[in-house]
C-alpha positions in Angstrom: -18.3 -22.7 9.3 -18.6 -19.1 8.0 -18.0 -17.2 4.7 -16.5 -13.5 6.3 -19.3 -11.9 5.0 -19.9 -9.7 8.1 -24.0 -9.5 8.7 -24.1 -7.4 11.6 -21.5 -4.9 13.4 -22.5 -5.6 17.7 -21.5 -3.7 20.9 -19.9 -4.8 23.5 -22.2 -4.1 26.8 -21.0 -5.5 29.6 -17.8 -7.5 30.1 -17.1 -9.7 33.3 -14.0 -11.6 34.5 -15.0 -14.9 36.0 -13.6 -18.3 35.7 -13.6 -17.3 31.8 -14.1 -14.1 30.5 -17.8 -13.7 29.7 -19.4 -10.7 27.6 -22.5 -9.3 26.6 -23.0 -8.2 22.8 -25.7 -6.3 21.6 -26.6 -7.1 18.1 -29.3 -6.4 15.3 -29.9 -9.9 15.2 -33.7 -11.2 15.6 -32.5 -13.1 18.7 -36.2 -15.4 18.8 -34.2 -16.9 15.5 -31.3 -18.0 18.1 -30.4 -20.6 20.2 -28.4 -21.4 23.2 -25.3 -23.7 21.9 -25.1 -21.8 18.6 -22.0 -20.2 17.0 -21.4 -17.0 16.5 -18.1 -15.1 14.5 -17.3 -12.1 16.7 -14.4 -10.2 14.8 -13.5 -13.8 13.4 -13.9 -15.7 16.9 -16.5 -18.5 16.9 -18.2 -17.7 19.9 -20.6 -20.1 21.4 -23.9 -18.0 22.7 -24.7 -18.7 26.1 -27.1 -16.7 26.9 -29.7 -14.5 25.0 -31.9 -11.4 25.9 -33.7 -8.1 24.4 -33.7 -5.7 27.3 -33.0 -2.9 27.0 -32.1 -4.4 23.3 -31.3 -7.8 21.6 -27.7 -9.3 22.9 -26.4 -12.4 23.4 -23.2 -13.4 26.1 -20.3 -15.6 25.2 -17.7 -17.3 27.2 -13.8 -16.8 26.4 -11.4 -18.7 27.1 -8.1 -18.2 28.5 -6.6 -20.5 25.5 -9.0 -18.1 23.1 -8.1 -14.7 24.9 -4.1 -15.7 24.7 -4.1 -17.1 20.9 -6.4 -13.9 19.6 -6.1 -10.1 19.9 -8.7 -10.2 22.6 -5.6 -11.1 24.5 -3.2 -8.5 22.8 -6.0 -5.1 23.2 -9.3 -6.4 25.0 -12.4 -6.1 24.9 -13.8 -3.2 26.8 -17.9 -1.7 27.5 -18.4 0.5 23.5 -16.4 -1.4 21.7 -17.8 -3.1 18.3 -17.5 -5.9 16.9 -18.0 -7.9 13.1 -20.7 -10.3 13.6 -21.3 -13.8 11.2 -23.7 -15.9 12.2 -22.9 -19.4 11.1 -23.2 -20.8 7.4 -26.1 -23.0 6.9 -26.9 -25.5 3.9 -28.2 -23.6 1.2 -26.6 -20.7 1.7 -25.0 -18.0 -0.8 -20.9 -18.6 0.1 -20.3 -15.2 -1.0 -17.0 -14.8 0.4 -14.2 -18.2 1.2 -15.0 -20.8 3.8 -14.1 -19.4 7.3 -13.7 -22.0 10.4 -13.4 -18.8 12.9 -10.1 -20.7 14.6 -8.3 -17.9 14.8 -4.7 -18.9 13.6 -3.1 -15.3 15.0 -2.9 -11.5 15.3 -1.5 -9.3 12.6 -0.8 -5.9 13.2 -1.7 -2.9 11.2 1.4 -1.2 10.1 0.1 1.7 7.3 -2.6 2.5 5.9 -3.5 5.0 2.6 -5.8 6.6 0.0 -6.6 5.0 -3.0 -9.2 6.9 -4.6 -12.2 6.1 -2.9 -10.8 2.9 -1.6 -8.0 2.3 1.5 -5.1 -0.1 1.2 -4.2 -1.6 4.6 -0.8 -3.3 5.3 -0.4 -5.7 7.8 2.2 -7.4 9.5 1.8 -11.4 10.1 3.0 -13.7 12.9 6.6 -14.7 11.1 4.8 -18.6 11.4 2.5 -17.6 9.7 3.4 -15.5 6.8 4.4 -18.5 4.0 0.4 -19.2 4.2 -0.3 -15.6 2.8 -0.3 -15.2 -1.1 -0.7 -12.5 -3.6 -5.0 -12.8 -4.8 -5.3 -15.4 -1.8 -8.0 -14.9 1.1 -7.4 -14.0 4.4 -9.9 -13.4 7.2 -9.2 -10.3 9.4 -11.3 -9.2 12.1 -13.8 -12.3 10.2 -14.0 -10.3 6.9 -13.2 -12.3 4.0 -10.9 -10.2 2.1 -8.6 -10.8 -0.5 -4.4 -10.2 -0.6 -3.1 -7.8 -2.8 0.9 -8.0 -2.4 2.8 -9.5 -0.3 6.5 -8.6 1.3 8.1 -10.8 3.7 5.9 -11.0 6.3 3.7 -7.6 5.2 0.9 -7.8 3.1 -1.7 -5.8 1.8 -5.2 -5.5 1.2 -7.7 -2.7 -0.1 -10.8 -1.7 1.8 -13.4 -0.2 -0.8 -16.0 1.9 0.8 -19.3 -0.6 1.1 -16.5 -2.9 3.1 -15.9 -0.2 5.2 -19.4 1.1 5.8 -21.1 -2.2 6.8 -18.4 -3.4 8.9 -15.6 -1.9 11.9 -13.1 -1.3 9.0 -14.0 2.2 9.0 -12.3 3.0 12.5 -9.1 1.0 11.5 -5.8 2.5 12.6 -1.8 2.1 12.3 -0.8 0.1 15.9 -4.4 -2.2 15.4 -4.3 -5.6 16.5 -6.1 -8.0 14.0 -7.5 -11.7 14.2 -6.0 -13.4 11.7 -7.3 -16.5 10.1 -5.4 -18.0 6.7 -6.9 -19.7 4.0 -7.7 -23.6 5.2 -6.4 -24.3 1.1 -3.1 -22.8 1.7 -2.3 -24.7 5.1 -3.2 -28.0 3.2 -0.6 -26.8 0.3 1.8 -26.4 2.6 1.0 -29.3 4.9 1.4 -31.1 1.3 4.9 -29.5 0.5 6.3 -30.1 3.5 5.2 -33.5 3.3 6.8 -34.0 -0.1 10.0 -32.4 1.2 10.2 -34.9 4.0 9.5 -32.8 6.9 
């Protein structure tokens, strides 16, 4: 489990094809602190690490799956040598949930369809999976790209949410574009609602 309070922003470093896809990610993380087996959020993917190292600085490599690459954007853009990533590592007993609870199951990808200046602050819009859009609700929590963030309006399938600064500074939000494809994970409360309602409506 996770919160989608991002704790470190990593870089890809190497990327190979094999039976899976496995990559390298550098990271600020004290890797003595981590073990082989653990999980890892990268951009809202729990990852399992693999492998770990410090030279010529502290990474970890993870293993994707085909299922993982096809059911994610890693699927939809890639990952590629430069490219960074938001990093979580996993929620332990005791700890501050700051944000909503995150299972890093990716349910889709959203796509980034405006974006725009509100004073200091930047309201994205985004465009869900048409399955997946009656789990999205005004002042609900979403996780994109593994950041806990909270809806502001929603439009049929667009909704939108507003980036303030410090969100954008400590995390990859700061690059974001129109065309960008975005791991999306919904609230685990809404799918119960609805799981409920559907239920009660016979389906």
């Amino acid at each position: 489990m996770f919160t989608g309070i991002i704790t470190d922003i990593g870089r890809i470093l190497a990327v190979e094809a094999r039976g899976d896809l496995r990559a390298r990610i550098g990271t600020g993380y004290d890797v003595d602190g981590i073990e082989i087996g653990a999980s890892i959020a990268c951009d809202g993917v729990c990852l399992t690490v693999v492998a770990l190292g410090r030279t010529p600085q502290n990474w970890f490599d993870v293993d994707i799956s085909a299922e993982t690459q096809a059911k994610t954007a890693i699927g939809r853009s890639g990952w590629a040598v430069g490219n960074r990533l938001n990093l979580e590592r996993a929620l332990k007993v005791g700890d501050e949930l700051g944000g909503h609870i995150v299972s890093g199951h990716v349910d889709g990808v959203a796509e980034v369809v405006d974006l725009r200046r509100e004073g200091d602050s930047t309201r994205v819009t985004f465009r869900a999976p048409e399955d997946l859009a009656r789990f999205i609700a005004p002042k609900g929590s979403v996780a994109l790209n593994g950041t806990s963030l909270t809806v502001n309006e929603v439009q049929g399938r667009e909704f939108g949410v507003n980036l303030i600064p410090h969100t954008q500074q400590v995390t990859t939000w700061g690059t974001v574009a129109r065309g960008d494809a975005v791991n999306l994970e919904i609230d685990t409360l809404a799918r119960y609602v609805a799981r409920m309602r559907d239920w009660d409506d016979g389906r």
